[in-house]
LODRENVEX-340048 format. One record per residue: x, y, z of N, C-alpha, C, O, CB in turn; residue in three letters. Coordinates in steps of 0.2 Angstrom, whole numbers, plus 2048, in hexadecimal, padded with zeros to 3 digits. Glycine has a CB too. Layout:
BEGIN
XYZXYZXYZXYZXYZALA;...
END
This chain:
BEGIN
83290C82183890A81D83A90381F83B8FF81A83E90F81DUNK;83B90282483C8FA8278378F78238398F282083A8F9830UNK;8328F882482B8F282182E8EF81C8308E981B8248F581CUNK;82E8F78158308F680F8398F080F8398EC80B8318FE80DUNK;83C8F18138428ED8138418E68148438E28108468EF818UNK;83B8E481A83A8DF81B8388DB8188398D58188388DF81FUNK;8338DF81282D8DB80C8318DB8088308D68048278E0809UNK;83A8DF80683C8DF7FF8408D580283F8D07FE8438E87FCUNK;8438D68068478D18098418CB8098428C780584A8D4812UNK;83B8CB80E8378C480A8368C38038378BE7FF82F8C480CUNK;8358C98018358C77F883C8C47F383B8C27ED8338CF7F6UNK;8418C57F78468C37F38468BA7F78498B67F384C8C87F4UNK;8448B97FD8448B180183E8AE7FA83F8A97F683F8B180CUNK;8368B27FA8328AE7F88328AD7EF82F8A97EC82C8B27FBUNK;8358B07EE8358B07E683C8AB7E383B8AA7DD8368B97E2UNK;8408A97E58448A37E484289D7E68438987E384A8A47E7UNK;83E89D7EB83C8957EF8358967E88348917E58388957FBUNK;83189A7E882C8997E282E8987DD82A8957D982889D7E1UNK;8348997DA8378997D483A8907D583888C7D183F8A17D3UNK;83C88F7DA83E8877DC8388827DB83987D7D88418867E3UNK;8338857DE82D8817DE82B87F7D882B8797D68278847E1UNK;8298857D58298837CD82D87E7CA82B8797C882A8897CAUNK;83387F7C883887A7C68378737C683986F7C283E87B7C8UNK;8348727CD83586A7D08308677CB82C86A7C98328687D9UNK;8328607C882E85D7C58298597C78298557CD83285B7C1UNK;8248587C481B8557C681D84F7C681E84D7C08148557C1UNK;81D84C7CA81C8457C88148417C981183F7CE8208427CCUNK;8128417C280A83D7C38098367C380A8337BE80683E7BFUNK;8088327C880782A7C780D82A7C78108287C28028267C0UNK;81182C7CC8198257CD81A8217CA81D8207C581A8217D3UNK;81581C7CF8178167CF8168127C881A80E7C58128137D4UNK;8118167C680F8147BF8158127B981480D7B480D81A7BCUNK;81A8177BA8208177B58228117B482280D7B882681B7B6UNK;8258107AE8278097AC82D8087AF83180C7B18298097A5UNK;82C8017AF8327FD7B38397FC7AE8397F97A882F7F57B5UNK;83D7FE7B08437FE7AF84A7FC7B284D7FF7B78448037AFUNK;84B7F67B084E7F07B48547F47B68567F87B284F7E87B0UNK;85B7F37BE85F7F57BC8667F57B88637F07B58607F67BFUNK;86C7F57B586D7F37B38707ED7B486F7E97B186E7F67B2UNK;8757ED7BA8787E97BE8767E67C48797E77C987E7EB7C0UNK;8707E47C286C7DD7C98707DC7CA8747DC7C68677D77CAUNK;8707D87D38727D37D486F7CA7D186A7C97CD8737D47DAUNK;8727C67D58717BE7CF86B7BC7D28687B87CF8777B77CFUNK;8677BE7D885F7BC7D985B7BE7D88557BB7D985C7BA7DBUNK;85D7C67D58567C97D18577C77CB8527C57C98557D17D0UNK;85E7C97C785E7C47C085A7BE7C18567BF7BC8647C17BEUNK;8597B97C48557B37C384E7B37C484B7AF7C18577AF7C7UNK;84B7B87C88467B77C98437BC7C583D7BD7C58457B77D0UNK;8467C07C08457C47B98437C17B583E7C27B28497C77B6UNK;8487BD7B58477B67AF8407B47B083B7B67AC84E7AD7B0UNK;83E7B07B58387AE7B88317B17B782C7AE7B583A7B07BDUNK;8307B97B882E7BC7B882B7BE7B08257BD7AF8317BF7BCUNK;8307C07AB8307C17A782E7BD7A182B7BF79C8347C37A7UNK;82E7B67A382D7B279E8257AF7A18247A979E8337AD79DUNK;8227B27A581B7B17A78177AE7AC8127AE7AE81A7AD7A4UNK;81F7AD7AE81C7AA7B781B7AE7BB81B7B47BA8217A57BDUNK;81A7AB7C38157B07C681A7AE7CD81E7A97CE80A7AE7C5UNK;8177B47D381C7B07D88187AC7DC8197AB7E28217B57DEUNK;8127AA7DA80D7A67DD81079E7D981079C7D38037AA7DCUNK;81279B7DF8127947DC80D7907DD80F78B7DC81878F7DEUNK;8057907DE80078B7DD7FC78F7D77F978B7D37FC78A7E4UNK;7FC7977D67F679A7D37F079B7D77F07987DC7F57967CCUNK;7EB79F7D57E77A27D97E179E7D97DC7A17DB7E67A87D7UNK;7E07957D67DC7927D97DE78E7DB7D978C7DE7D77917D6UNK;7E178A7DD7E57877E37EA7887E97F07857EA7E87837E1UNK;7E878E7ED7EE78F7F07F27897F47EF7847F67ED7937F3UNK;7F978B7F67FE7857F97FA7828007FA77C80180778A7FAUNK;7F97858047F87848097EE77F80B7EB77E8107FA78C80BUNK;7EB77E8057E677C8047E97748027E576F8037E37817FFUNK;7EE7727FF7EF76B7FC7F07668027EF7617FF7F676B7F8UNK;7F17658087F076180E7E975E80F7E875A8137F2765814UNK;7E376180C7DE75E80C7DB7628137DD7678167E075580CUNK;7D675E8137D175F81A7D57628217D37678257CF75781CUNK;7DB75F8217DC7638297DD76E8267DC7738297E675D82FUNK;7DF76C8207E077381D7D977981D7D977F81E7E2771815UNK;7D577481C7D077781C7CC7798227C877D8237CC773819UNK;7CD7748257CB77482D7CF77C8307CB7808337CF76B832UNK;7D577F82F7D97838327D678882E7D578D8317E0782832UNK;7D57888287D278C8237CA78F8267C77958277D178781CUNK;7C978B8287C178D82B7C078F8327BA7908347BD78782BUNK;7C578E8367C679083C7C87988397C479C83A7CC78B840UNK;7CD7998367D17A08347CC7A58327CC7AB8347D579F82DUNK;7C67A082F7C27A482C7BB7A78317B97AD8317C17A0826UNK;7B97A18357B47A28397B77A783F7B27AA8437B279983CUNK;7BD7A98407C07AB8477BF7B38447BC7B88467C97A784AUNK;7C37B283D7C27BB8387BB7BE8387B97C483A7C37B982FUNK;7B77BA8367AF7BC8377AB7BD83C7A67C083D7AC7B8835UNK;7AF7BA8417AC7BB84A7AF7C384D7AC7C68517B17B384FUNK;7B67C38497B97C984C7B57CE8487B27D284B7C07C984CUNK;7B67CD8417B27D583F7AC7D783F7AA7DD83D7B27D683AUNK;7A77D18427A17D384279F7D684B79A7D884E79B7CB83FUNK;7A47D584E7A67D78547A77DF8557A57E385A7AB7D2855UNK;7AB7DF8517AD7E684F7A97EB8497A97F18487B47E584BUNK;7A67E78477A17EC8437997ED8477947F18467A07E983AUNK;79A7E784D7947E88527947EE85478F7F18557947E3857UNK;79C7F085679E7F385B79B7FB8597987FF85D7A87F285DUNK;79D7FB85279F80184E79680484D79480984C7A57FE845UNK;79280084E78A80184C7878028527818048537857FB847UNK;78D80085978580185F78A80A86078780F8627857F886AUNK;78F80B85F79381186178F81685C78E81B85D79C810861UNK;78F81585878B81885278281A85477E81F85478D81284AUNK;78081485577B81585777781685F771815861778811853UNK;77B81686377C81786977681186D77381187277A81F86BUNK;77780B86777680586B77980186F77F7FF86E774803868UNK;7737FF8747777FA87A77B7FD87F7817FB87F77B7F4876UNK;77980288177C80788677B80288D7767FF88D77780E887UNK;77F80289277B80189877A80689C77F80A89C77E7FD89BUNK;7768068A077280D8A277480C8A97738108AD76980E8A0UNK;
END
């Protein structure tokens, strides 16, 4: 008789929390949902709405001149350092990742 008490008593815990579960609404693709401005921004999202809305972009050079490229040569010089130091490190790391993988270059 206890059992039975104990099962009627889960059964009344489990059948409301499932009854809740159900109810909760799906949400698919969040982010997806349309933007819906609020009503009462403040005045430097209003401006940068205005901005935004009428075609601009928050990139002030655009995606074939970036800002930091217009100094000329010494730009490029740091550019190529940036880049040469990036490639040094990940080929370093993916060295790392193929001798551990392939149990090369052990020292014995």
């Amino acid at each position: 008789r206890a059992k039975d008490k104990n099962m009627a008593a889960l059964r009344g815990v489990i059948r409301p929390a499932a009854a809740a579960v159900r109810v909760m609404p799906k949400r698919f693709m969040g982010a997806a949902e349309p933007f819906e401005p609020a009503k009462a921004a403040p005045a430097n999202i209003v401006k940068a709405r205005e901005v935004l809305c009428a075609g601009g972009t928050w990139n002030g050079a655009g995606g074939a001149g970036p800002t930091w490229l217009k100094d000329g040569m010494g730009d490029q010089v740091v550019g190529g350092i940036a880049l040469g130091a990036f490639l040094w490190g990940m080929t370093g790391f993916f060295g790392g990742l193929y001798k551990m993988g392939y149990g090369v270059g052990k020292l014995d």
